[in-house]
C-alpha positions as CSV (number, residue, x, y, z in Angstrom):
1,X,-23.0,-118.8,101.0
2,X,-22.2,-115.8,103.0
3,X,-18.8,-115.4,104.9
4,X,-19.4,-116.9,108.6
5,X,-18.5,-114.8,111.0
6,X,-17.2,-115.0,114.5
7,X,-19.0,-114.9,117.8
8,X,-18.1,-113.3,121.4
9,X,-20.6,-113.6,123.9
10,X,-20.1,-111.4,127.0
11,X,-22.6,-113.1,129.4
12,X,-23.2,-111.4,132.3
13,X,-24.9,-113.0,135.5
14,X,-28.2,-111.6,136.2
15,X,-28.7,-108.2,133.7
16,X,-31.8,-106.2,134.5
17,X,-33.1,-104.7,131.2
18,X,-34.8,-102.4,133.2
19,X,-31.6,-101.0,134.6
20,X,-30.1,-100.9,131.4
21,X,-32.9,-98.8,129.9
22,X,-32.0,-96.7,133.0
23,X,-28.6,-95.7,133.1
24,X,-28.6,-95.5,129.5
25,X,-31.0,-93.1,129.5
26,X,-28.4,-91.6,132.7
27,X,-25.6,-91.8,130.3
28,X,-23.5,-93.4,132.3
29,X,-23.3,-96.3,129.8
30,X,-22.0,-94.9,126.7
31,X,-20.5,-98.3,125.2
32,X,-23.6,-100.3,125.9
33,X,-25.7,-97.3,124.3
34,X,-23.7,-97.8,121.1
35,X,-24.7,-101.5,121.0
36,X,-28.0,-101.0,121.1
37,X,-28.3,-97.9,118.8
38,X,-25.9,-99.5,116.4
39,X,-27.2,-103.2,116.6
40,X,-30.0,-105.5,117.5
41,X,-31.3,-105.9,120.7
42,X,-34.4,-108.2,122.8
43,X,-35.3,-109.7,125.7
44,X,-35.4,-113.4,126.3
45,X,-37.7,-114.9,128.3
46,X,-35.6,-117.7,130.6
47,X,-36.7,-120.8,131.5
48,X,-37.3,-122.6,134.8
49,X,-35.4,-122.8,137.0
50,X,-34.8,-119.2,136.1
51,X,-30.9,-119.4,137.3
52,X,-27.6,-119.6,135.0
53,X,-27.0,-122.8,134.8
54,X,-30.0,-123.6,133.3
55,X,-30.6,-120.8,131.2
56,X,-26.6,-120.1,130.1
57,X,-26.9,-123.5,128.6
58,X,-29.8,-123.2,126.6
59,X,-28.8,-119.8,125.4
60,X,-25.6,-121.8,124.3
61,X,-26.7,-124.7,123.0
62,X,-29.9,-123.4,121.1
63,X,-32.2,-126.1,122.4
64,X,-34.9,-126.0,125.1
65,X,-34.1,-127.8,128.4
66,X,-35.7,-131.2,127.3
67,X,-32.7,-131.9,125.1
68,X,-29.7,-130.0,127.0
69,X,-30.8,-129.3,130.7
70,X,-29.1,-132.2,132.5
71,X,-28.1,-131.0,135.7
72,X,-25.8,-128.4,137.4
73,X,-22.2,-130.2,136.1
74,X,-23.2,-132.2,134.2
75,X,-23.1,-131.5,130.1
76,X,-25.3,-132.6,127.3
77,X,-24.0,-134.5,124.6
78,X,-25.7,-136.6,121.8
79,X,-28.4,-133.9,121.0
80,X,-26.2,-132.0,118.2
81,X,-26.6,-128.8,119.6
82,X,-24.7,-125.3,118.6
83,X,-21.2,-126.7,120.3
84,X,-21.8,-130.2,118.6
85,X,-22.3,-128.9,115.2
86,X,-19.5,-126.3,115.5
87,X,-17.4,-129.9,116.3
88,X,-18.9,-131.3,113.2
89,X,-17.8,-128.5,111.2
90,X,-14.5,-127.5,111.9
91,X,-15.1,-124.6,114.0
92,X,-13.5,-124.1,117.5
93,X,-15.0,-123.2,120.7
94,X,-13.9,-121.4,124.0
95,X,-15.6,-121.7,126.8
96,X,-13.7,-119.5,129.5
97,X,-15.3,-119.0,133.0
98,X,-18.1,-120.2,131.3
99,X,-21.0,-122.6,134.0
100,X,-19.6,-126.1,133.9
101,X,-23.2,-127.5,132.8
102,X,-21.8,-127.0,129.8
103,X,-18.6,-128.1,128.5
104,X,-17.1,-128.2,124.4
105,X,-17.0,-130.5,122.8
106,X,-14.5,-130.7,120.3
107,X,-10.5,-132.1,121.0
108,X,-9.3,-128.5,120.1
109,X,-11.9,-126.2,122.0
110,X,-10.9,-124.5,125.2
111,X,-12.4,-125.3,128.4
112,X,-10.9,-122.4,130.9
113,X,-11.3,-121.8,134.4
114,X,-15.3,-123.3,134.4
115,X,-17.2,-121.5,136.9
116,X,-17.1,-123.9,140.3
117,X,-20.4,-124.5,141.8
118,X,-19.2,-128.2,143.4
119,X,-18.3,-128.4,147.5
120,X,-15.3,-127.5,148.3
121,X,-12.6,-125.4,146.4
122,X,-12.5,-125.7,142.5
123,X,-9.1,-127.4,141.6
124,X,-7.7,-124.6,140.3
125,X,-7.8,-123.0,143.1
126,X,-4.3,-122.7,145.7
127,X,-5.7,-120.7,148.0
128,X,-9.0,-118.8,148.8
129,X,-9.4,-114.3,148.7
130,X,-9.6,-113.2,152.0
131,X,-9.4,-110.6,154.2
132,X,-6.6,-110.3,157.2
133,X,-7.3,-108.2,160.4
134,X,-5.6,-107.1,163.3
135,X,-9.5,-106.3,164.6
136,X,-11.9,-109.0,163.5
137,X,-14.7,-107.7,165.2
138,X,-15.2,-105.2,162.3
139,X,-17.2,-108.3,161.1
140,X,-19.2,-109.6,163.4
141,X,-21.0,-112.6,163.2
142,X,-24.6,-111.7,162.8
143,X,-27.4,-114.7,163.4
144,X,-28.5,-116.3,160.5
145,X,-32.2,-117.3,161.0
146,X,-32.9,-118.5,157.7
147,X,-31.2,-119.6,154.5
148,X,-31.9,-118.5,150.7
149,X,-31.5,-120.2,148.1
150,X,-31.4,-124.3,146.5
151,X,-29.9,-126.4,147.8
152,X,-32.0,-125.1,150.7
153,X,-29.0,-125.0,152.9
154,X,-27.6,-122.2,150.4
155,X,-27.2,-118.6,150.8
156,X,-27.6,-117.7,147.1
157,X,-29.7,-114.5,148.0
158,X,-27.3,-113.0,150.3
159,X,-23.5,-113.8,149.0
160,X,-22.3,-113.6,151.9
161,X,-18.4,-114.4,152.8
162,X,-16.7,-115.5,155.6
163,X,-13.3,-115.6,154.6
164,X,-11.9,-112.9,157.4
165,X,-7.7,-114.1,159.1
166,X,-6.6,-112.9,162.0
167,X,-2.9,-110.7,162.2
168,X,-0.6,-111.3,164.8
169,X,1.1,-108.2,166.1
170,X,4.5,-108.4,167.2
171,X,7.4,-106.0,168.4
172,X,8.7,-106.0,164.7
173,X,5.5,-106.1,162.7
174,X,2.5,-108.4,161.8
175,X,2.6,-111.4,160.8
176,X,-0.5,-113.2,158.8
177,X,-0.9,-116.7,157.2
178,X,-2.5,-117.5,153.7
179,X,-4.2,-121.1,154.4
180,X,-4.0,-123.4,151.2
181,X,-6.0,-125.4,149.9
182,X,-3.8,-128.2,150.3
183,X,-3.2,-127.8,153.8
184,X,0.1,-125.6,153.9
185,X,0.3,-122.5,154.7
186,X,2.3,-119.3,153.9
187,X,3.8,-116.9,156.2
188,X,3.3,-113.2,154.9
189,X,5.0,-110.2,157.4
190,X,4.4,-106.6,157.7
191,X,6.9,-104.2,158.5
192,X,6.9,-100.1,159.5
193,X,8.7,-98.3,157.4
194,X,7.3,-95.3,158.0
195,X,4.0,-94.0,159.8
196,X,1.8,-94.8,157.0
197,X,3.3,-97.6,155.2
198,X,4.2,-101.2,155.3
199,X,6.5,-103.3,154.2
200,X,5.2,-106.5,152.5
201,X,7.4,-110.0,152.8
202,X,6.0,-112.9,151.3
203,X,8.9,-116.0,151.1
204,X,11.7,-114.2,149.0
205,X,9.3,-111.1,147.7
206,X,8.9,-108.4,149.2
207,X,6.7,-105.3,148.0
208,X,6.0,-101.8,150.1
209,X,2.2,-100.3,150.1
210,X,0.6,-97.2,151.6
211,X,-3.6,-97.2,152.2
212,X,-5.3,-98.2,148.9
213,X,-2.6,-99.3,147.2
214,X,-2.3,-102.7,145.6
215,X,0.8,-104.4,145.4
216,X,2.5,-106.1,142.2
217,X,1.7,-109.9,141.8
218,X,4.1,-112.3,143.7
219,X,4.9,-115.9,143.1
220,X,5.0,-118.0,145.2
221,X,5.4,-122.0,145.5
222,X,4.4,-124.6,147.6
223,X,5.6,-128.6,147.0
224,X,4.4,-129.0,143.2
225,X,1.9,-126.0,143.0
226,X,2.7,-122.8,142.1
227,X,0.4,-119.3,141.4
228,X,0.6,-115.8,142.3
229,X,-0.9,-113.9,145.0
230,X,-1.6,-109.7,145.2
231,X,-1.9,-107.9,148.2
232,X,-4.0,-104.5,148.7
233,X,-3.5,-102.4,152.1
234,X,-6.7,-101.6,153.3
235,X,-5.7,-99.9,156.3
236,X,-2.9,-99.1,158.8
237,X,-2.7,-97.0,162.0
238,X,0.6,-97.0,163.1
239,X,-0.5,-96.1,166.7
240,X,-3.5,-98.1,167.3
241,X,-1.5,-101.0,166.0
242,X,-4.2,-101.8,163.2
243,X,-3.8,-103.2,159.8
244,X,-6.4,-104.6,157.4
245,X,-4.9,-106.3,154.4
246,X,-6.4,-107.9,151.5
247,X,-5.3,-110.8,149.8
248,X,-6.5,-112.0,146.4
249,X,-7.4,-115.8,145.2
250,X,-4.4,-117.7,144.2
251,X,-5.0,-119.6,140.9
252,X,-2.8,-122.2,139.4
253,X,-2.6,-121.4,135.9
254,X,-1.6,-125.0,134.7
255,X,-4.9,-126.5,136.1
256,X,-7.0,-123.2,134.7
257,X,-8.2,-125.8,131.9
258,X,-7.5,-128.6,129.3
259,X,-4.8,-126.5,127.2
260,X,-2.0,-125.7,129.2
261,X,-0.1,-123.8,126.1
262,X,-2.8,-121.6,126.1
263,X,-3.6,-121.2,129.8
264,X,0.2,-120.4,129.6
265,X,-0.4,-117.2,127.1
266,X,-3.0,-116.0,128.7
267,X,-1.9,-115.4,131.7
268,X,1.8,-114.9,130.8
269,X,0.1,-111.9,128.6
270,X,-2.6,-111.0,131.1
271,X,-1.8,-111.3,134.4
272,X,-3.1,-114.3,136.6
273,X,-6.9,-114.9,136.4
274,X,-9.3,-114.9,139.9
275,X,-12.5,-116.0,139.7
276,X,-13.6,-114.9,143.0
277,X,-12.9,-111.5,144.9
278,X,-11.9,-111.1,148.5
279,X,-15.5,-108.8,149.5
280,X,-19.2,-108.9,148.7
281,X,-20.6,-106.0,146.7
282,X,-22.6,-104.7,149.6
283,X,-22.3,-100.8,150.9
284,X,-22.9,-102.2,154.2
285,X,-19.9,-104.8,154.3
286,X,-16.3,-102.5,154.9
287,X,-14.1,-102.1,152.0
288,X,-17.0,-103.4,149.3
289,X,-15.8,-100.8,147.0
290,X,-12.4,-103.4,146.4
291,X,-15.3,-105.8,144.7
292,X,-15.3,-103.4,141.9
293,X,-11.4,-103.3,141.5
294,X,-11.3,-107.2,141.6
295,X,-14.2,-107.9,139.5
296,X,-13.1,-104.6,137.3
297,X,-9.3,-106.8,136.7
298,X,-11.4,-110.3,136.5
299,X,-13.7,-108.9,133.2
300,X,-10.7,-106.9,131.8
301,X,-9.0,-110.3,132.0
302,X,-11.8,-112.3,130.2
303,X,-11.9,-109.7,127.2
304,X,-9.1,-109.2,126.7
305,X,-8.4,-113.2,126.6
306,X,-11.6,-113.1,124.6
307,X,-10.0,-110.9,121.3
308,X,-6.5,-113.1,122.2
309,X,-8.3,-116.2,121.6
310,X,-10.4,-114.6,118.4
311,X,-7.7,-112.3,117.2
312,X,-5.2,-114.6,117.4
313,X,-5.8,-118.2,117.3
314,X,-8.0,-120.6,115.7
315,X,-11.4,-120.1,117.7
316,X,-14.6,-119.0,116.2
317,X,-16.6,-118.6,119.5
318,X,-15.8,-117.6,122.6
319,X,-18.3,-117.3,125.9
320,X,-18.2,-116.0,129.0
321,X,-20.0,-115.2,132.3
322,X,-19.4,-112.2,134.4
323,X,-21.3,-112.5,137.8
324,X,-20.9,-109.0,139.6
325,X,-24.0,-107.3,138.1
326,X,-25.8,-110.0,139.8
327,X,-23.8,-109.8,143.0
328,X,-25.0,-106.7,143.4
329,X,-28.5,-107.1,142.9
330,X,-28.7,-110.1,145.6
331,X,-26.9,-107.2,147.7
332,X,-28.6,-104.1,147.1
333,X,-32.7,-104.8,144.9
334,X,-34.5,-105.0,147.8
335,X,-33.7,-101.2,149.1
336,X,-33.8,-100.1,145.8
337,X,-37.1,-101.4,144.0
338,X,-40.3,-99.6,145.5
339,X,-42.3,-102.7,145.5
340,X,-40.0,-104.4,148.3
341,X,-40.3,-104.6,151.7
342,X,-37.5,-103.0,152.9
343,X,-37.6,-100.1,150.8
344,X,-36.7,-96.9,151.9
345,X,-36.4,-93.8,149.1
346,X,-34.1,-92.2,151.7
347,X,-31.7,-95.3,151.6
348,X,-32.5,-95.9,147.3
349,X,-29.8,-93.8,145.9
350,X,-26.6,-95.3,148.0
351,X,-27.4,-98.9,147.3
352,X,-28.9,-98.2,143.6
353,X,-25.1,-96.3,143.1
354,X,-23.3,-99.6,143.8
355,X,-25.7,-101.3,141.1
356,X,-24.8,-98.5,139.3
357,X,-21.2,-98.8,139.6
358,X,-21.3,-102.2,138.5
359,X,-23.0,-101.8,135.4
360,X,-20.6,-98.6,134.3
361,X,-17.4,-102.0,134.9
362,X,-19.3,-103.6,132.6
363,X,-19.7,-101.1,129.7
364,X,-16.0,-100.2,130.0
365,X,-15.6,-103.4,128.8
366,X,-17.8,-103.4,126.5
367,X,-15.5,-100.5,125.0
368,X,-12.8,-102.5,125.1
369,X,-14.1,-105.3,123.0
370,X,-15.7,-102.4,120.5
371,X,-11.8,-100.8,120.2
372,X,-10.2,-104.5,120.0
373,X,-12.3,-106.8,117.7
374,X,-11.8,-107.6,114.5
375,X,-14.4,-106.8,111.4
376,X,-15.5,-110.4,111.5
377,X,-16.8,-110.5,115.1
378,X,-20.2,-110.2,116.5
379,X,-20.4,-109.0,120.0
380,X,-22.9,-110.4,122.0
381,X,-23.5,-108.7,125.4
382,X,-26.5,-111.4,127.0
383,X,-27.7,-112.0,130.3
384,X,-30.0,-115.1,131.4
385,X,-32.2,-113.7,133.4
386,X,-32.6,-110.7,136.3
387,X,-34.2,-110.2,139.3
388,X,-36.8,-109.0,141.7
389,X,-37.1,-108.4,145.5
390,X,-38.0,-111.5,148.0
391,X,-40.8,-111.4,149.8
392,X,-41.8,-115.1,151.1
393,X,-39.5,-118.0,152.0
394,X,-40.8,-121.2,150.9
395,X,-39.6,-124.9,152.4
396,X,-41.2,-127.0,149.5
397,X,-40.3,-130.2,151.1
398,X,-42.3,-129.1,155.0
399,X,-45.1,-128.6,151.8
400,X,-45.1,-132.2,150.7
401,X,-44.5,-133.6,154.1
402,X,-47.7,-132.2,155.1
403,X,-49.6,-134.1,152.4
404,X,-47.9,-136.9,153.2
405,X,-45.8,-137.4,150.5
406,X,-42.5,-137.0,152.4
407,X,-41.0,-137.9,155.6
408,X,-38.4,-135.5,157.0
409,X,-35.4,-135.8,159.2
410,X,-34.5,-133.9,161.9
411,X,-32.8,-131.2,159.4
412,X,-36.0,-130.7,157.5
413,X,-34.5,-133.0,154.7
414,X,-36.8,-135.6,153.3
415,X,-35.9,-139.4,154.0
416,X,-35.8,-141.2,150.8
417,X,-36.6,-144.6,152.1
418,X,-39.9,-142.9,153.2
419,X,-40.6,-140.3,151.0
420,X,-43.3,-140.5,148.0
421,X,-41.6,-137.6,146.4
422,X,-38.8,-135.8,146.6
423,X,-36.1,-132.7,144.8
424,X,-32.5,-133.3,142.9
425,X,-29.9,-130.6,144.2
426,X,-28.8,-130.6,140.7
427,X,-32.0,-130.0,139.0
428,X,-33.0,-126.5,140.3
429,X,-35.3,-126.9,142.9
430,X,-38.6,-126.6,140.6
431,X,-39.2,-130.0,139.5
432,X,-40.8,-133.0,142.0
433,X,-39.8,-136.2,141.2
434,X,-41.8,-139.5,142.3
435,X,-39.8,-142.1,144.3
436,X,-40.2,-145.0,142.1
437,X,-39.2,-148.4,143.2
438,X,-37.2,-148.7,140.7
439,X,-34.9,-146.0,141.8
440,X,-32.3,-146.7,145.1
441,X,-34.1,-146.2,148.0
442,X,-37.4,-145.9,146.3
443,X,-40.8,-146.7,147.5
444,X,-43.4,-146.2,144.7
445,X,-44.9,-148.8,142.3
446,X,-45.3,-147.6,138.6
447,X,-49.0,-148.6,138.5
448,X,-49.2,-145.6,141.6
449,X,-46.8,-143.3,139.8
450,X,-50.0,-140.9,138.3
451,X,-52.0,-140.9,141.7
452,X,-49.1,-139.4,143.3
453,X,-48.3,-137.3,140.2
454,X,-51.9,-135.8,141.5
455,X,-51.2,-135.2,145.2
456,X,-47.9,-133.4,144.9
457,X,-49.9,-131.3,142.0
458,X,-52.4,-130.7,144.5
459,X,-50.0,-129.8,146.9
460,X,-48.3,-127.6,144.9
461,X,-51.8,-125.6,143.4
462,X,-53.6,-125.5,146.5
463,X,-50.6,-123.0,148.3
464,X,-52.0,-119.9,149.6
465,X,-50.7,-117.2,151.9
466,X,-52.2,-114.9,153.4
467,X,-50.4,-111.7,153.3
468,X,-50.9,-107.7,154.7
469,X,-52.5,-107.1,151.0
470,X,-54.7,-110.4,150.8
471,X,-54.3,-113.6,150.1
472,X,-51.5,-114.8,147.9
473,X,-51.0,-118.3,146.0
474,X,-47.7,-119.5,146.6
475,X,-46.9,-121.7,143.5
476,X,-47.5,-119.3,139.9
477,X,-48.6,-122.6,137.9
478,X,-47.3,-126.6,138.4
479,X,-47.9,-129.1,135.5
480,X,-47.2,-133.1,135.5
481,X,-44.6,-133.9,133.2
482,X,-46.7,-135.0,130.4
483,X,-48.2,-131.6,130.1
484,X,-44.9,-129.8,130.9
485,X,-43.4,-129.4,127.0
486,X,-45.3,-126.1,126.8
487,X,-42.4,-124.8,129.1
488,X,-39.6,-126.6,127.4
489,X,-39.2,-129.8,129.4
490,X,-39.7,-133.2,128.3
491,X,-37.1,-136.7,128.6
492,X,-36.2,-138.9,131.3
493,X,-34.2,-135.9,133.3
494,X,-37.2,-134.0,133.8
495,X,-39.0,-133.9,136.7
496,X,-42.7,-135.6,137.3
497,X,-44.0,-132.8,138.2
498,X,-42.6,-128.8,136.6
499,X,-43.8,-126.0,138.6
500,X,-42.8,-122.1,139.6
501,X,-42.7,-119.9,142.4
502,X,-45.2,-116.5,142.0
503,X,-43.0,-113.3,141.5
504,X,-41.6,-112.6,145.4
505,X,-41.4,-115.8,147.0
506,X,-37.8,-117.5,147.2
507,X,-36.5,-121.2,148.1
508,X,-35.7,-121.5,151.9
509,X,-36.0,-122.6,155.3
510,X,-35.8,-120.7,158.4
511,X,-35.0,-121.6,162.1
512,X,-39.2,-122.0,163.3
513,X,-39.2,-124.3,160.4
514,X,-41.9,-122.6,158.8
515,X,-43.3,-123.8,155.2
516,X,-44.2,-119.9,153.9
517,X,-42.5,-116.4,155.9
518,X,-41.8,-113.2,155.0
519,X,-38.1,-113.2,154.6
520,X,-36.4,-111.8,157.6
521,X,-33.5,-110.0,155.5
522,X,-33.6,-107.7,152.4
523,X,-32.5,-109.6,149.1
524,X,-33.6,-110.4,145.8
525,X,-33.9,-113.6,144.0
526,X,-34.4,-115.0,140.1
527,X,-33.9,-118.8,140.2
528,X,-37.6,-120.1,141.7
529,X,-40.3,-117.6,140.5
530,X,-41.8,-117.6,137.5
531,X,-39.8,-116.3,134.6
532,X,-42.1,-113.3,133.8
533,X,-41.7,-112.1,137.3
534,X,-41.7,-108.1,137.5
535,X,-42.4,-105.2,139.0
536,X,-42.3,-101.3,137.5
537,X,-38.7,-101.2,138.8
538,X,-36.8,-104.7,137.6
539,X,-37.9,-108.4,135.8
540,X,-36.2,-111.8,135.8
541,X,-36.0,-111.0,131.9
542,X,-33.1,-112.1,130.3
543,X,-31.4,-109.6,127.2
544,X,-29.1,-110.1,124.4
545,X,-27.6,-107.1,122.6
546,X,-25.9,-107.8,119.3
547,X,-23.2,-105.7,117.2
548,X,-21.1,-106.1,114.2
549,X,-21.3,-107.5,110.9
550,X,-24.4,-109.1,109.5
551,X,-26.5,-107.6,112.6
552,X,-29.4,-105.5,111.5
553,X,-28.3,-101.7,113.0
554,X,-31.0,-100.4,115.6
555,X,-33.3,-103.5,114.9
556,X,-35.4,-104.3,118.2
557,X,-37.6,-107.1,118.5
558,X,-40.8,-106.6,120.4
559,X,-41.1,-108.5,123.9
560,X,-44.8,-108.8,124.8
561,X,-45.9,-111.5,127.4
562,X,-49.5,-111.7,125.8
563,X,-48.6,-111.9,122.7
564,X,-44.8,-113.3,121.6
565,X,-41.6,-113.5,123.0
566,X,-38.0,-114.8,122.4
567,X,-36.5,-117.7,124.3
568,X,-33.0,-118.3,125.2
569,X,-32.3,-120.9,122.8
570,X,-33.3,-118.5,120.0
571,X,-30.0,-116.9,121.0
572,X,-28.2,-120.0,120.4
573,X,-30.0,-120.6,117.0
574,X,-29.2,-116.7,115.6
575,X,-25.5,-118.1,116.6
576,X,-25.2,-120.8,114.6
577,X,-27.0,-118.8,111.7
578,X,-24.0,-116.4,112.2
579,X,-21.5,-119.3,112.3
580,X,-22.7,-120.5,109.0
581,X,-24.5,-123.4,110.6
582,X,-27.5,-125.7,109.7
583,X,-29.9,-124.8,112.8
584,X,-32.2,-128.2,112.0
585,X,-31.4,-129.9,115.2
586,X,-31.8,-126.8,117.0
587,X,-35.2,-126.1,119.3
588,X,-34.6,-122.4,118.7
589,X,-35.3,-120.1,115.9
590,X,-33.0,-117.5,114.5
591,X,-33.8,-114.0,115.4
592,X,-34.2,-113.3,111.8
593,X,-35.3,-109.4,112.6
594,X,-32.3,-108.4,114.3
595,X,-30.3,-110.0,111.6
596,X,-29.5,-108.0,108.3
597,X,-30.7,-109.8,104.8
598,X,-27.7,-111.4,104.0
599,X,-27.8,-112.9,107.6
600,X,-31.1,-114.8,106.9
């Protein structure tokens, strides 16, 4: 048999292919360029819910969501998918920063710093990034009239932050307090020393900074929890009195994951990880530009971790997501694509240059891995899916109610006791289940389980709009659950009854507590509409770029909607073909074309 290689799969949250093709063709992404010329390349075709957690999974596992899509935390096992057979063979895993859908399985993989989606902050967190302000009202609080997103609480489409501290002036400085997690808190002072710079006291470190300068990072300890915490000056006017500091996330590195020795090295030789930064990647928030600095040190941190862990020690794969290409199409899409609403082509160019910006983070990385792997690697660069401009808010449970299959409370939130049907939080906001009796709170009989099967089907088919072009069906296509295996769904976590959004219209609710809108605020959105949403600018296509040994060198695979296309767990199949790996078990199918003959 041919010599198994290794795999190192550079997710990346939300990856237009579109805008690949485009600033390739800029030349502003030399290192991606190189992957594609050099290696094989294809879009995927995600599945619904058309969001990470979902779609990272099945790309990972190499099976369709009716064996591996359990819910958002919670992992598969049993099913022997990629991670399950790399157990049975010998072969280590790292998962770092990875969705926590999905964890390894094996007692000597690495699960590092998952990606926290819970309530609250993740527990490896100390203390939150935030900004600190002598003059808060550089961020005012703007009404929000309608939320994004699922849960339909959520802001998903807008990533928006509210992390902003007040500083305290006093006759010898400023003083500012770092809130834990845990309830302490930690006094940090600012000193003059001269008419432009500060001087920076945090416990027994101190550190002196100038405008845009960052400063070295600082330990600190509180009771039994230790991290380290770095500062950046964002502003200071020594006669107005004003100073705007940031401060990063504090992580504690021996709760980053389940292998303290290793958590140890990595951030002993890396630097401490962050898995957040301080500001949104939006022009119009003040000092966005530090979003690429942050999320510039986070990815640098995960690759170079990445050839550590391959290089190095006894791992064979190693996955990761890296979310600020996506941040900055939530933020910036909608004025950039022509088909959105709040378009402008005099605006295009500032907010398409922030996308821009974050896509030219991402192939420097990509350099980095091409200067520091080994022969035996494959580098994957993948995303699970992009994005298009909203255009409609949709509140699918004011949509049942008014067939009467739900009661709501005063919220908007269906009653269970009362409700025929109802959504998981967990499950992506695109499947209807039927409250059976024999569920807590439930209400249905199984002998009525089809009729209302019907009714939230008719619910969901009959959705119209009526829009400034015409009339516009809400829901692109719904099926019962026995008809739903054509899109990958079958088991007892799948919903009764599957069903997508058309291209445009988002998860939400709004103050009026309308069931359709127009969105009141630009954004862009991926999880609820139909995978093959697109317009000439962007799609919610997913992409996966491969490049080393036993790759196929400028092979492309055709991606035609009306005639073939590639799936996500296809990518986790043409892993385990490169692992040396029996892919039986496996929903997907190697990529064979993008693979070279030895490969197949």
């Amino acid at each position: 048999m041919y010599n198994a290689k290794k795999v190192l799969v550079l997710g990346v949250d939300g990856l237009i292919p579109e805008l690949v093709d485009r600033f390739c063709h800029e030349g502003v992404l030399p290192h991606i360029d190189r992957l594609r010329r050099e290696g094989g390349t294809t879009r995927l075709m995600p599945y619904i819910s058309t969001w990470g957690d979902t779609n990272f999974v099945n790309f990972l596992t190499g099976q369709a969501p009716g064996n591996s899509w359990v819910g958002q935390r919670i992992s598969p096992s049993g099913t022997r998918h990629l991670l399950e057979l790399m157990t049975e063979a010998g072969q280590n895993c790292a998962l770092v920063h990875f969705p926590e859908s999905l964890k390894p399985t094996g007692k000597n993989d690495l699960c590092l710093a998952p990606f926290w989606s819970g309530k609250g902050p993740a527990p490896m967190e100390m203390a939150p990034a935030g900004v600190h302000s002598t003059d808060l009202s550089q961020w005012p609080n703007v009404a929000q009239n309608e939320a994004l997103g699922w849960p339909p609480s959520g802001s998903l489409a807008h990533h928006q932050k509210h992390n902003r501290h007040a500083i305290e002036r006093s006759e010898d400085g400023y003083h500012a307090l770092i809130r834990l997690n845990a309830g302490a808190s930690l006094a940090v002072t600012l000193s003059p020393v001269a008419d432009t710079r500060l001087r920076l006291t945090l416990n027994e470190c101190a550190a002196t900074l100038g405008v845009g300068e960052w400063s070295d990072w600082l330990p600190i300890e509180a009771g039994d929890e230790r991290g380290h915490v770095r500062f950046k000056l964002l502003a200071y006017d020594a006669e107005r009195r004003h100073v705007d500091l940031l401060q990063s996330q504090i992580t504690m590195p021996e709760r980053l994951g389940n292998h303290l020795a290793l958590a140890e090295k990595l951030t002993q030789r890396h630097g401490p990880f962050i898995s957040k930064w301080a500001v949104s990647a939006d022009p119009d928030t003040p000092y966005f530009e530090t979003s690429f600095e942050e999320g510039r040190y986070q990815l640098d941190w995960l690759v170079d971790s990445a050839l550590t862990l391959l290089n190095e020690e006894d791992f064979h794969l190693f996955a990761t997501v890296f979310r600020l290409n996506d941040e900055t199409h939530h933020t910036c899409l909608a004025y950039c694509d022509p088909e959105s609403p709040f378009f402008t082509s005099d605006g295009q160019e500032r907010y398409l240059n922030t996308i821009r910006t974050a896509y030219q983070v991402l192939d420097d990385a990509v350099g980095r891995l091409l200067a520091g792997r080994r022969e035996d690697t494959v580098i994957v660069l993948a995303s699970d899916h992009g994005d298009v401009p909203n255009h409609y808010l949709c509140d699918i449970h004011r949509r049942l109610a008014a067939f009467g299959l739900c009661t709501l409370d005063e919220n908007g939130r269906p009653i269970r006791q009362r409700s025929q049907a109802f959504l998981k939080d967990e499950r992506g906001g695109l499947e209807v289940f039927v409250n059976r009796d024999i569920l807590d709170e439930g209400i249905v009989s199984e002998a009525d389980v089809a009729e209302v099967q019907t009714q939230i089907l008719k619910a969901l088919s009959t959705w119209y709009v009526d829009t400034p072009q015409g009339e516009r069906n809400v829901v692109a296509f719904a099926l019962k659950k026995q008809d739903a295996s054509v899109l990958g769904y079958w088991g007892e976590n799948a919903g009764d009854v599957m069903f997508a959004y058309a291209s445009g219209f988002v998860w939400g609710v709004n103050r009026r507590g309308d069931t359709v809108a127009a969105v009141e605020s630009a954004g862009a959105n991926h999880g609820p509409q139909v995978p093959s949403a697109s317009t000439a600018f962007a799609s919610n296509h997913g992409l996966a770029i491969l490049h080393g040994e036993g790759v196929l060198p400028g092979a492309s695979l055709n991606f035609d909607t009306r005639q073939g296309i590639q799936r996500m767990d296809n990518a986790g199949a043409t892993f385990a073909r490169l692992l040396g790996l029996d892919t039986t078990t496996l929903d997907g199918m190697p990529l064979n074309a993008l693979l070279n003959e030895e490969m197949r």
